[in-house]
TIDREN-607864 format. One record per atom (N, C-alpha, C): x, y, z; residue number from 1; atom name. Coordinates in nm, 2 decimals. Layout:
BEGIN
<site px="X" py="Y" pz="Z" num="NUM" atome="CA"/>
...
// end
This chain:
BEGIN
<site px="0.08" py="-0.12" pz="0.00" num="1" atome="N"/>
<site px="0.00" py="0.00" pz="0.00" num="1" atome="CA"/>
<site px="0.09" py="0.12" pz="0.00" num="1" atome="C"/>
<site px="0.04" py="0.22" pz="-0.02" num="2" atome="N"/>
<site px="0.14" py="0.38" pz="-0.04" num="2" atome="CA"/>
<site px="0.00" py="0.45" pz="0.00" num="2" atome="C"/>
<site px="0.07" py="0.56" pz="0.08" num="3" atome="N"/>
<site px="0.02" py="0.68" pz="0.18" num="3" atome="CA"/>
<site px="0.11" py="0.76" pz="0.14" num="3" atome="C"/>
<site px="0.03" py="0.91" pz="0.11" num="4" atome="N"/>
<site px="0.10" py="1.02" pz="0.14" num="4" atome="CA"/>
<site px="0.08" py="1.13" pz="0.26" num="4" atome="C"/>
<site px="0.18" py="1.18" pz="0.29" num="5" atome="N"/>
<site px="0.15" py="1.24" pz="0.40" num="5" atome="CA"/>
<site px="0.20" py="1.41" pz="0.35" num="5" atome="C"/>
<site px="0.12" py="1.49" pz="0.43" num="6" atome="N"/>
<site px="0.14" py="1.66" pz="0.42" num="6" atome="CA"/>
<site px="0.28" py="1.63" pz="0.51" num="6" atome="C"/>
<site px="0.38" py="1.72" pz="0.53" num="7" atome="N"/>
<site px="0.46" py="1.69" pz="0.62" num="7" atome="CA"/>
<site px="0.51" py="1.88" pz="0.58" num="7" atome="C"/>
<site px="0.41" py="1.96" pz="0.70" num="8" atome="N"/>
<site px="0.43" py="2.10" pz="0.66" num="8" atome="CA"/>
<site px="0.58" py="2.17" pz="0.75" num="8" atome="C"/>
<site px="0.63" py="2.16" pz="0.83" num="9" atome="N"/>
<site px="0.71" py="2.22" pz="0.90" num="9" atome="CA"/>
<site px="0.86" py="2.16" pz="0.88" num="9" atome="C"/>
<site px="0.89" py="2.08" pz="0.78" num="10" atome="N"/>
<site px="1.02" py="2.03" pz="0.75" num="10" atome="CA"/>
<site px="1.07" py="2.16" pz="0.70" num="10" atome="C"/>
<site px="1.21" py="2.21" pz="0.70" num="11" atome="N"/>
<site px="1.29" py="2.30" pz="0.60" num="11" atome="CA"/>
<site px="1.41" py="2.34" pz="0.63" num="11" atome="C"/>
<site px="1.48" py="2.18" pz="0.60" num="12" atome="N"/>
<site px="1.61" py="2.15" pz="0.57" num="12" atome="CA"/>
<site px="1.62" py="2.01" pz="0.51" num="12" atome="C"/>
<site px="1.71" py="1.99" pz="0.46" num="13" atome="N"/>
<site px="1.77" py="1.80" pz="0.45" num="13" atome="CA"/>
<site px="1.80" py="1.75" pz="0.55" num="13" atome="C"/>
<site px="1.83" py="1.80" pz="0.72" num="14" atome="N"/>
<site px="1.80" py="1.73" pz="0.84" num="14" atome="CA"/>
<site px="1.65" py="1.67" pz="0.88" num="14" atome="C"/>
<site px="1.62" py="1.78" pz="0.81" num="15" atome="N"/>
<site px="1.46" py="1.72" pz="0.87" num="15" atome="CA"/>
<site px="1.41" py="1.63" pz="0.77" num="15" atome="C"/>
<site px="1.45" py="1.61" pz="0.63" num="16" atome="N"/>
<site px="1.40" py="1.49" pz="0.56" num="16" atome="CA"/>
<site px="1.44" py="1.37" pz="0.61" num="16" atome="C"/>
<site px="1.59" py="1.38" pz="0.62" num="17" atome="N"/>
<site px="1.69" py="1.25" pz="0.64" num="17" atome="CA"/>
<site px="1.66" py="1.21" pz="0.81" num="17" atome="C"/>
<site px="1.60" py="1.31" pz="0.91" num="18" atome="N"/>
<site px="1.49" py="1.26" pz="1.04" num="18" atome="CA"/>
<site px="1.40" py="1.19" pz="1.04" num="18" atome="C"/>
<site px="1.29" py="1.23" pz="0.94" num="19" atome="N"/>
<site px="1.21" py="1.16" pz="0.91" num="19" atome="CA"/>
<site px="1.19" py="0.99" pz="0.82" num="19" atome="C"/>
<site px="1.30" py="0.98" pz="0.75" num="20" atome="N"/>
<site px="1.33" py="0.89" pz="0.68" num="20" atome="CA"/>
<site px="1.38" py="0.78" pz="0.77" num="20" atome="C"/>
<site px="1.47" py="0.88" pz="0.87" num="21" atome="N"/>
<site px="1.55" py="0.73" pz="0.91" num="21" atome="CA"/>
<site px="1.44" py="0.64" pz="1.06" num="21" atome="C"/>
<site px="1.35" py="0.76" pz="1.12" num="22" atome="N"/>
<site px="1.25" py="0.74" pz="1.16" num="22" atome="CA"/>
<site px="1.16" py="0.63" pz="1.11" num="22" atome="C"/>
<site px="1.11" py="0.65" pz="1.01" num="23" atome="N"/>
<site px="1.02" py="0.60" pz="0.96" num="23" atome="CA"/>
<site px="1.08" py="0.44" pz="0.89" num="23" atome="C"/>
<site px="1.18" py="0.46" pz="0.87" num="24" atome="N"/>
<site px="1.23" py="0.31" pz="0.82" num="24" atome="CA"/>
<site px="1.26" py="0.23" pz="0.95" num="24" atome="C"/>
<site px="1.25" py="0.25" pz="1.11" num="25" atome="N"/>
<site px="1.27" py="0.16" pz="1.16" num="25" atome="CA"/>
<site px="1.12" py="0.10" pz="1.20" num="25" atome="C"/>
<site px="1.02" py="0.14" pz="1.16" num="26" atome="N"/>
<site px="0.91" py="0.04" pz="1.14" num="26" atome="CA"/>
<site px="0.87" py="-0.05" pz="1.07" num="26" atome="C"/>
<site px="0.83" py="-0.17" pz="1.09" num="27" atome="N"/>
<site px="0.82" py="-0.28" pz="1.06" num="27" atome="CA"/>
<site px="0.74" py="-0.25" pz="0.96" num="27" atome="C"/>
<site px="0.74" py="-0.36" pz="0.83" num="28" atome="N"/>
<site px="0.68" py="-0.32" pz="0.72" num="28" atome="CA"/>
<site px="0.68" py="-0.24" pz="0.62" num="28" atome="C"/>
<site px="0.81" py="-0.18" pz="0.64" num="29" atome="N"/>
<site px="0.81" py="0.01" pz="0.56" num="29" atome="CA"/>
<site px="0.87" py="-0.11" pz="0.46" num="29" atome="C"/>
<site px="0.81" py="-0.06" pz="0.31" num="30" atome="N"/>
<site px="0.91" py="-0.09" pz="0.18" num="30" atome="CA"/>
<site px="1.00" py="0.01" pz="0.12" num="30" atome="C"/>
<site px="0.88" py="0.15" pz="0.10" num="31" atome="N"/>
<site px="1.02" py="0.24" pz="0.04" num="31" atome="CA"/>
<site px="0.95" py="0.38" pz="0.13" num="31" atome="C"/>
<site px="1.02" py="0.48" pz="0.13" num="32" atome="N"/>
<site px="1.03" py="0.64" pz="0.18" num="32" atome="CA"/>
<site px="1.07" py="0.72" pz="0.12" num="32" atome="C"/>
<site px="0.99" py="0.82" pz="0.08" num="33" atome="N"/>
<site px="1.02" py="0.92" pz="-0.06" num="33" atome="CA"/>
<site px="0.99" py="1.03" pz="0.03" num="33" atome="C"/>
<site px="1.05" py="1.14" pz="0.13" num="34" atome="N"/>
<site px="1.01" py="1.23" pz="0.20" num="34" atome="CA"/>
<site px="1.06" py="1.38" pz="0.10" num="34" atome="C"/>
<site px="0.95" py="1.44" pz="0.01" num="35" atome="N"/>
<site px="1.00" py="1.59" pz="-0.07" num="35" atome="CA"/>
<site px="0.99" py="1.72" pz="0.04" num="35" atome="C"/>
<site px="1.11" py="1.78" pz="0.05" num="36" atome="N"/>
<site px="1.11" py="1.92" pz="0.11" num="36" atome="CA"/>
<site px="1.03" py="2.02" pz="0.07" num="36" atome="C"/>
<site px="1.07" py="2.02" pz="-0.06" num="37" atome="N"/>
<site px="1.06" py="2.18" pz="-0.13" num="37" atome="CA"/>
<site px="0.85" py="2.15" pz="-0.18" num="37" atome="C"/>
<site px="0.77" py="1.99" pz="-0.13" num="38" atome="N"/>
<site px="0.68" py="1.99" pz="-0.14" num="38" atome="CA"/>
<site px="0.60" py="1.99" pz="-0.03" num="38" atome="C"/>
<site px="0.68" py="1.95" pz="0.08" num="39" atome="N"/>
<site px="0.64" py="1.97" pz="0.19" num="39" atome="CA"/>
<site px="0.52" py="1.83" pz="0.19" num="39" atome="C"/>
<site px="0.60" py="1.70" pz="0.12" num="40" atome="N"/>
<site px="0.52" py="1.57" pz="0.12" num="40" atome="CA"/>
<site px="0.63" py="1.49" pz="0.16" num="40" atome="C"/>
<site px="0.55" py="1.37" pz="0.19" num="41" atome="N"/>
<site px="0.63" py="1.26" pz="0.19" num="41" atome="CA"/>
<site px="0.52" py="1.12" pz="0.12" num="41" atome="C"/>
<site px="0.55" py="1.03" pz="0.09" num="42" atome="N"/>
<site px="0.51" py="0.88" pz="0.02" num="42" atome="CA"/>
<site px="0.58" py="0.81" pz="0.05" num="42" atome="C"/>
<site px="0.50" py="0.71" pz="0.15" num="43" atome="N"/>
<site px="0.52" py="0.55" pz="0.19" num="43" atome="CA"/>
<site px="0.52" py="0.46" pz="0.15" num="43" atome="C"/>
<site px="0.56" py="0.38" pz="0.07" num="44" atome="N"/>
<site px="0.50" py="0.21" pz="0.06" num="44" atome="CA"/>
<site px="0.54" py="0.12" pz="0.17" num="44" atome="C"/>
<site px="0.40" py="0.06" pz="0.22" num="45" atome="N"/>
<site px="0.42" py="0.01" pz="0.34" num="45" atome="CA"/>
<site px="0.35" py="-0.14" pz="0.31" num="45" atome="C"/>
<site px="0.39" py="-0.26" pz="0.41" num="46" atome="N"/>
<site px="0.28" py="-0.37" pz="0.41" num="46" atome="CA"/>
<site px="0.17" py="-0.36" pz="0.50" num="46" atome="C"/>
<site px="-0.01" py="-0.35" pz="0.43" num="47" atome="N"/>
<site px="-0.01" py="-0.32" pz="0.56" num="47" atome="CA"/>
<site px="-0.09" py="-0.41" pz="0.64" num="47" atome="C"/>
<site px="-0.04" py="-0.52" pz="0.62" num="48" atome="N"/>
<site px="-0.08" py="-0.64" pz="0.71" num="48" atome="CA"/>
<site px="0.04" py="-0.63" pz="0.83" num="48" atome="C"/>
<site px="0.15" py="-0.54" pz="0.82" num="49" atome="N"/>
<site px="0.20" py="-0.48" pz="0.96" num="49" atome="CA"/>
<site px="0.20" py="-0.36" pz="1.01" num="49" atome="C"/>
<site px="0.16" py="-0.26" pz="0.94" num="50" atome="N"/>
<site px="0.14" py="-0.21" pz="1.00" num="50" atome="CA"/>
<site px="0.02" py="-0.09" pz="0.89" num="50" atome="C"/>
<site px="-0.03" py="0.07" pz="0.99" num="51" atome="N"/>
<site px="-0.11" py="0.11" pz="0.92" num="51" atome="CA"/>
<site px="-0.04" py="0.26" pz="0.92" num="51" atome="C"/>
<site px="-0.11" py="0.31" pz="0.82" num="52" atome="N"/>
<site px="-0.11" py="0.52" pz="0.78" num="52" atome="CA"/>
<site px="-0.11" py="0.53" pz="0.93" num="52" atome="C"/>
<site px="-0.18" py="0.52" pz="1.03" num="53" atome="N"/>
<site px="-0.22" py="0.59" pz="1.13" num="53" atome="CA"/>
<site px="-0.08" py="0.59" pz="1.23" num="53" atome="C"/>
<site px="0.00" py="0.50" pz="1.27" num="54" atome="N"/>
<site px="0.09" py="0.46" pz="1.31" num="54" atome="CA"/>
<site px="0.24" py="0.51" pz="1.22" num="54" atome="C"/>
<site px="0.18" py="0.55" pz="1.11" num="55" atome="N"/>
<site px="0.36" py="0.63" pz="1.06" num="55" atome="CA"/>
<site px="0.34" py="0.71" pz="1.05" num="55" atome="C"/>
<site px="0.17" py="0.81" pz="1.02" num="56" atome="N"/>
<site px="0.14" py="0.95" pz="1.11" num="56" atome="CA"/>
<site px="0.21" py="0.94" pz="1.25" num="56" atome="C"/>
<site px="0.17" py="0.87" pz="1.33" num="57" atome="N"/>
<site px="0.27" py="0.93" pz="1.46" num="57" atome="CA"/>
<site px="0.39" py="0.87" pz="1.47" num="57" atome="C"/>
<site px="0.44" py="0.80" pz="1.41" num="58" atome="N"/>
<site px="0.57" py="0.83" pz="1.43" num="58" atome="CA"/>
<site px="0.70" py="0.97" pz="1.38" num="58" atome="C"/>
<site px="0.63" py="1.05" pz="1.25" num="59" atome="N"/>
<site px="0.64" py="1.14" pz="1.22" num="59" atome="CA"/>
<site px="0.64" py="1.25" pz="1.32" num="59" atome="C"/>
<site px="0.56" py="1.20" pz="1.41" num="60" atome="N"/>
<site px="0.47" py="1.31" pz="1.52" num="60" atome="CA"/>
<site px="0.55" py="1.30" pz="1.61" num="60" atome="C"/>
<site px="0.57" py="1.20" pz="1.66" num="61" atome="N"/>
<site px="0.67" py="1.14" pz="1.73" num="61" atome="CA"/>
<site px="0.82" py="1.21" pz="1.74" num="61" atome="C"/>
<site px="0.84" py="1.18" pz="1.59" num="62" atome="N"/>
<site px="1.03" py="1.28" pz="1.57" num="62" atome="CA"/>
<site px="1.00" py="1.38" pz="1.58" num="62" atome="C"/>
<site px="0.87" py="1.49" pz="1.58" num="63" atome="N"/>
<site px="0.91" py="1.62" pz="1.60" num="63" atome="CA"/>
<site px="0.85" py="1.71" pz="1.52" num="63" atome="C"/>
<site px="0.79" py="1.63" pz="1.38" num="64" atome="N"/>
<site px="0.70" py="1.68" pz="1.24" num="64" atome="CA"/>
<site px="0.56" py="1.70" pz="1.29" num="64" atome="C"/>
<site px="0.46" py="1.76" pz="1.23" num="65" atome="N"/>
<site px="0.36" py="1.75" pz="1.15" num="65" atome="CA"/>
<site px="0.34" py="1.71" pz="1.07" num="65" atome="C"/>
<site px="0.21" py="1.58" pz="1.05" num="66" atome="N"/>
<site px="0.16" py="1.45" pz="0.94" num="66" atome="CA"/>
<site px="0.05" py="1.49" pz="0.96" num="66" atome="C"/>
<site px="0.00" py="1.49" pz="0.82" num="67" atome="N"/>
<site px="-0.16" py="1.49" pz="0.80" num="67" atome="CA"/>
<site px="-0.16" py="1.38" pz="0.64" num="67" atome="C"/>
<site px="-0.28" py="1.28" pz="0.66" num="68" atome="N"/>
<site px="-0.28" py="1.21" pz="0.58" num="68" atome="CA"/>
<site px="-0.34" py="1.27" pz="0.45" num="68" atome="C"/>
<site px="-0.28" py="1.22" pz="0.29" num="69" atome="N"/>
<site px="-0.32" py="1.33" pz="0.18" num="69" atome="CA"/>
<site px="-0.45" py="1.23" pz="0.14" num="69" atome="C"/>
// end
């Protein structure tokens, strides 16, 4: 499955490469495409492990704002 997320208060390549390395230590992440200058990111996840709701907060978690697109 793939989810995109708003991800409005990122603005640097620390805060991409936060988010990324965040989000990859969840179980079931396939790929992580976090855009700055769009202020998005795209998931592909399995989600018979896990769900959108759960890599919303872990975003939330490192310190971002996630809103599902």
């Amino acid at each position: 499955m793939k989810q995109k997320f708003s991800i409005e208060d990122m603005n640097c390549n620390h805060c991409v490469t936060s988010i990324e390395k965040a989000i990859n230590e969840l179980p079931g992440i396939q790929k992580v495409s976090i855009h700055l200058k769009r202020k998005n990111g795209v998931v592909k996840f399995d989600d018979t492990q896990i769900d959108s709701n759960q890599i919303a907060k872990k975003i939330i978690d490192t310190g971002y704002t996630a809103k599902l697109m």
